[in-house]
C-alpha positions in Angstrom: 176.2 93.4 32.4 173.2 92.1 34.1 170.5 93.9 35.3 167.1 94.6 36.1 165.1 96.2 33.8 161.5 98.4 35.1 159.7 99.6 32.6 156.5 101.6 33.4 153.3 99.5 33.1 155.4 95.9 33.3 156.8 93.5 35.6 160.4 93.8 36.2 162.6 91.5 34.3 166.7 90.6 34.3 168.1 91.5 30.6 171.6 92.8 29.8 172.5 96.1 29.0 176.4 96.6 28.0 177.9 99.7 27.4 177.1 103.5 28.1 175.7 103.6 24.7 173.1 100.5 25.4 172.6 102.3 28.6 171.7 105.7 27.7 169.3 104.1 24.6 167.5 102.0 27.6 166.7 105.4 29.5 166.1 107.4 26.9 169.3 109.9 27.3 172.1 111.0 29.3 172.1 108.4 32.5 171.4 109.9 35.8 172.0 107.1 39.3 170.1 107.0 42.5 171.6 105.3 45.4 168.9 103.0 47.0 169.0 100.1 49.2 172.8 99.6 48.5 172.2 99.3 44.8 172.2 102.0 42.2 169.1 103.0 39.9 169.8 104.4 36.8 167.3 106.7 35.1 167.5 109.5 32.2 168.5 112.9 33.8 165.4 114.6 32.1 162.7 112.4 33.0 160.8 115.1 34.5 161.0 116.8 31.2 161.0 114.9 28.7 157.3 113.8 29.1 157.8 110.3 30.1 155.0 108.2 32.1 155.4 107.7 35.8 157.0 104.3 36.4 157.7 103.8 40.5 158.1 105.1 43.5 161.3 103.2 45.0 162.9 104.4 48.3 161.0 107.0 48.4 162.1 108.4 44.9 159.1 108.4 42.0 160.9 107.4 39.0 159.3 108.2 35.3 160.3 106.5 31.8 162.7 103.3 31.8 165.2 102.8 34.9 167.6 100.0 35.8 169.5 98.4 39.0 173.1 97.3 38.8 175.9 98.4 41.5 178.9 100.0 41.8 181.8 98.0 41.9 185.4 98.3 40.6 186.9 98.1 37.0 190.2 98.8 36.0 190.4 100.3 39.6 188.2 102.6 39.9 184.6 102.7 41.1 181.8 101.7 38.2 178.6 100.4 37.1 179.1 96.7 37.1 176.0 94.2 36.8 174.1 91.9 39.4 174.8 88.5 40.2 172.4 85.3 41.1 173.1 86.0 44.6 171.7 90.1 44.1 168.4 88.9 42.7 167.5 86.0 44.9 168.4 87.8 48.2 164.9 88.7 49.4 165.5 92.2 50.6 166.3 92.8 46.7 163.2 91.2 45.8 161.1 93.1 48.2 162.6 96.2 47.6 162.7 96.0 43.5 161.0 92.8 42.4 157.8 93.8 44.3 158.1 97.9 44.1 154.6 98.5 42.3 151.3 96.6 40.6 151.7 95.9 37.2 149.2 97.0 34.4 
């Protein structure tokens, strides 16, 4: 599915992630979401602990280690992580909101 990738330290970029298995390597463990700005941001449940450096601060939220945006939508008929279209990442509200979120080392 497509998403966006933030990694600390870079600028965000769309990639593909597919699978829980590809997700959970991304973050760095067991996948925790955060509802913001009608998306959902996906970070490792332990980021706290597990040492990693502070990424950003998104809705309030300060997120540490790899994270990703994708939404919820439907499969097979029941609610899930599904990816981001064209229309997602050129709406400017999601470019403010996750495209612009922080300086980049």
């Amino acid at each position: 599915m497509k998403v966006l990738l933030i990694r600390p330290g870079e600028a965000p970029e769309v990639g593909e992630l597919n699978g829980y298995n590809e997700m959970s390597e991304y973050v760095g463990g067991c996948i925790e979401t955060v509802n913001a700005y009608g998306y959902k941001i996906v970070c490792n449940d332990e980021f706290l602990l597990n040492g990693s450096p502070y990424n950003v601060t998104i809705g309030g939220v300060q997120f540490f280690g790899n994270i990703f945006v994708c939404k919820v939508g439907t499969v097979n008929g029941e609610p899930d992580l599904v990816g981001l279209d064209d229309a997602d990442i050129g709406n400017p509200e999601f470019v403010v909101c996750f495209l612009l979120c922080k300086d980049y080392l």
